[in-house]
N, C-alpha and C positions, 0 to 999 in steps of 0.2 A: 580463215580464222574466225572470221566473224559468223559464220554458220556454225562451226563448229560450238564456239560457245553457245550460240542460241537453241540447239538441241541439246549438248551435254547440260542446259539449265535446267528441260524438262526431259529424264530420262524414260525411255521406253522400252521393256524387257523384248519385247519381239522382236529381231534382225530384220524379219521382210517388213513390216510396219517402220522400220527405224530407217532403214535404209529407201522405202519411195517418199517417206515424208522429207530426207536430207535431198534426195532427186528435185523434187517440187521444190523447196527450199532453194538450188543453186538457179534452177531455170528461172526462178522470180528476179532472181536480184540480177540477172545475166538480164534481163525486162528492164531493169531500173536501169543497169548503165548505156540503155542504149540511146541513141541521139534525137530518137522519135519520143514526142510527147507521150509519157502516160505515167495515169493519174498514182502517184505514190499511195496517196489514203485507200487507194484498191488494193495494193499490194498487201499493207499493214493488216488490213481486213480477212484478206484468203488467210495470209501467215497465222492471223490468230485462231482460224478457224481450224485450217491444219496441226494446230499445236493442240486444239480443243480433240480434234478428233483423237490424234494422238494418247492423249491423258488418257481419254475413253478406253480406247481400246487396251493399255496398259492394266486399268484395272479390270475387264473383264477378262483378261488373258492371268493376272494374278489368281483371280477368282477360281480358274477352269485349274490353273495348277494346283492350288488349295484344294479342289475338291476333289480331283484327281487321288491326292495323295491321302485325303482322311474321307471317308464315306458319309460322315453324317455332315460334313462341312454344305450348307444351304447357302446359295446364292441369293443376293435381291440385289434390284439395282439399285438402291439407296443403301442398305448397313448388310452388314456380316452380321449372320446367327449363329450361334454353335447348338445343338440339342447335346443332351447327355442321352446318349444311348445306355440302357439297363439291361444285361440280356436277362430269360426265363431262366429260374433257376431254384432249386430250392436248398435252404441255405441252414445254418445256425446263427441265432445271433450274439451279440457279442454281451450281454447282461446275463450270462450264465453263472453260477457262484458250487459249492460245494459246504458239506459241512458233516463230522462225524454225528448220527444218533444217538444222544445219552441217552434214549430207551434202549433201541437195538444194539446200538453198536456197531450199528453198518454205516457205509462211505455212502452218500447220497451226493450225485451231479443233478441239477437244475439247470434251467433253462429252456428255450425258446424254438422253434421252426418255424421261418416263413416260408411259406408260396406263394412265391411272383411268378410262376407260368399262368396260364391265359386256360390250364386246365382242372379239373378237380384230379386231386392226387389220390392214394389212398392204400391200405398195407403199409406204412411207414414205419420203416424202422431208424431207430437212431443206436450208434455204436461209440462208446467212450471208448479209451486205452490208458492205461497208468505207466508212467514213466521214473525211471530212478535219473539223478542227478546226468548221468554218463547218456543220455536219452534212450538206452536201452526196456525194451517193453516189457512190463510184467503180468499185466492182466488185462482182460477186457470185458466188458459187459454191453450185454446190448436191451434195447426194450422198445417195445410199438407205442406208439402214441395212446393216450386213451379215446381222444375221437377216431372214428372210422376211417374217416376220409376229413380231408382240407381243401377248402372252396379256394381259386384264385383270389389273390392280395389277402391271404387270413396267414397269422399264428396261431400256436397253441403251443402249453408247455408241455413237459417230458421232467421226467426223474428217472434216473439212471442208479441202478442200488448192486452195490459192490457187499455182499454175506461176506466174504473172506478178501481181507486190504493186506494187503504187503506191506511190512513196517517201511520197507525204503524207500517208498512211492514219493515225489517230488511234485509231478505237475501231470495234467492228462491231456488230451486231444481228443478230438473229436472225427470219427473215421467217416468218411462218405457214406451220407443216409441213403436205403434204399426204399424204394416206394413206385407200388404201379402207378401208370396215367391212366387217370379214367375212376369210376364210382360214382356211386350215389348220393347226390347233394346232399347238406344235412339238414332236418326240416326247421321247419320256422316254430322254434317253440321260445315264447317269451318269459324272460325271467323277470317277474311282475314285482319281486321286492326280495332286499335281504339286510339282513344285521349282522354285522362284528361282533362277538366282542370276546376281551380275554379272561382265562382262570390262570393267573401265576402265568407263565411264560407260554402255556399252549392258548394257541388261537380257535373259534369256532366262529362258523358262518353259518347261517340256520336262512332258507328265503323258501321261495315260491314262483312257480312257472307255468305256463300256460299252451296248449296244445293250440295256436293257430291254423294247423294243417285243416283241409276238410276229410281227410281221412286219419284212423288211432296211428299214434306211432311206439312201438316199441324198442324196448334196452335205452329207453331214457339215463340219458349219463350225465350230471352237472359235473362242472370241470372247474376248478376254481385256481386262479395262479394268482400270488402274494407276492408285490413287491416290497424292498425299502426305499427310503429317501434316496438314492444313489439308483433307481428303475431297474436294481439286479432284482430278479427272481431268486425270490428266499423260501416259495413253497409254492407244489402243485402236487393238486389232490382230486381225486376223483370222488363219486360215491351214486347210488342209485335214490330211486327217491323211498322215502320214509312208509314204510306198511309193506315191505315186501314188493313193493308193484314195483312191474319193469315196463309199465304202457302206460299212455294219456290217451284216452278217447278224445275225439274231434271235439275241441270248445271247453274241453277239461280241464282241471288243475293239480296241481300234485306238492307236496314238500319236500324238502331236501336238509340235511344236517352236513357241513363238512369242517373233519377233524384236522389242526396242525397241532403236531407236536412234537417231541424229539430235538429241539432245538431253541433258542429264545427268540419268540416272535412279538416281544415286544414293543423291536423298533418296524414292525412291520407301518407301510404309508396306505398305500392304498390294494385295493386289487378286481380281479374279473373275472365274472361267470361266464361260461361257455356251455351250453348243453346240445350234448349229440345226442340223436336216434336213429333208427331206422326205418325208413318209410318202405309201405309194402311193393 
């Protein structure tokens, strides 16, 4: 009985570890009642050390099952770590909005694509779907990014434009983008300044960019997405730069104008330039 409590006080998952440390345990105290002298404080000593080993192994055997059972589970001999494994993937994100054009009059989808693969992506396309109450699908539209390609860990926005809306359209989804792996990084052209600002309800962005490549790059495209206070995407717009030109020579600079309109961007907060090209 008296073994029995002194292991059930410190439990150990393993059967073979559980059962030679109760072994060692009964042949000790079968030592103590025997009629020959010997030293009890030696006994006390092993037992504590057997009970110490015991612990030990209880946790590095919890460990091997833990890890066993989830992959990124990291062992150390002092703490548990967990990592958050993120797979590669490319995604939409969730600050997308929509809004009818009181100029056009078409359905415009906003928002977002990230690339978290480890590769340059490129041909992107993104595909909305319009849905009535009954989640039945009424229409779909699709559209390419206006950059060429997406470097890994980058966004960029997308507008999805719906010419003819279904009156009984309720809510939309977003249908799995397609996109090759692989292309042309986009060059390093710096956007060197810009200004906001508004006339009545439309927004203009009016800056300047600069060709750091040491070779021209051509189809220079600024990209500009507009958020509100709440980081939804409430405008993305493209446009070329200013004089016709679709190049920057090496060390050059160019201007750009980009128009929002069609919507109240008043409450617009802040927003970002992007500029794609082509390198030869």
């Amino acid at each position: 009985m008296r073994i029995n409590r002194l292991i059930n006080k410190y439990p150990i998952r393993s059967g073979n570890v559980r059962l030679s440390i109760r072994n060692c345990i009964t042949s000790l105290f079968s030592l103590m009642r025997l009629r020959r002298p010997f030293p009890k404080g030696l006994v006390l000593l092993i037992l504590t050390a057997l009970l110490s080993i015991g612990y030990s192994n209880r946790d590095v055997l919890a460990a091997r099952e833990s890890r066993t059972s989830q992959n990124y589970m990291i062992f150390s001999p002092v703490v548990y770590k967990q990592s958050t494994y993120i797979p590669e993937r490319v995604y939409i994100l969730e600050n997308h909005s929509s809004y009818k054009s009181s100029s056009s009059g078409y359905l415009h989808i906003l928002g977002e694509i990230q690339n978290d693969r480890h590769d340059i992506i490129s041909n992107v396309v993104i595909t909305a779907t319009l849905y009535n109450k009954e989640k039945k699908a009424l229409a779909s539209e699709s559209t390419p990014l206006y950059l060429n390609s997406l470097m890994p860990g980058v966004k960029t926005c997308f507008d999805i434009t719906f010419t003819e809306i279904p009156s009984n359209w309720s809510t939309y989804e977003f249908d799995t983008s397609s996109y090759t792996i692989g292309g042309k990084r986009q060059p390093d052209i710096a956007v060197t300044g810009s200004i906001p600002s508004l006339d009545d309800d439309d927004l203009e962005i009016t800056g300047s960019v600069r060709n750091d490549e040491s070779v021209r790059v051509e189809c220079v495209r600024p990209v500009g997405t507009i958020y509100n206070a709440s980081d939804q995407v409430i405008g993305c717009q493209d446009t070329y730069l200013n004089g016709s030109y679709t190049y920057i020579n090496k060390g050059s600079t160019g201007s750009f104008t980009l128009m929002y309109y069609g919507r109240d961007y008043t409450k617009w907060k802040y927003y970002r330039i992007q500029v794609g090209g082509i390198l030869p």
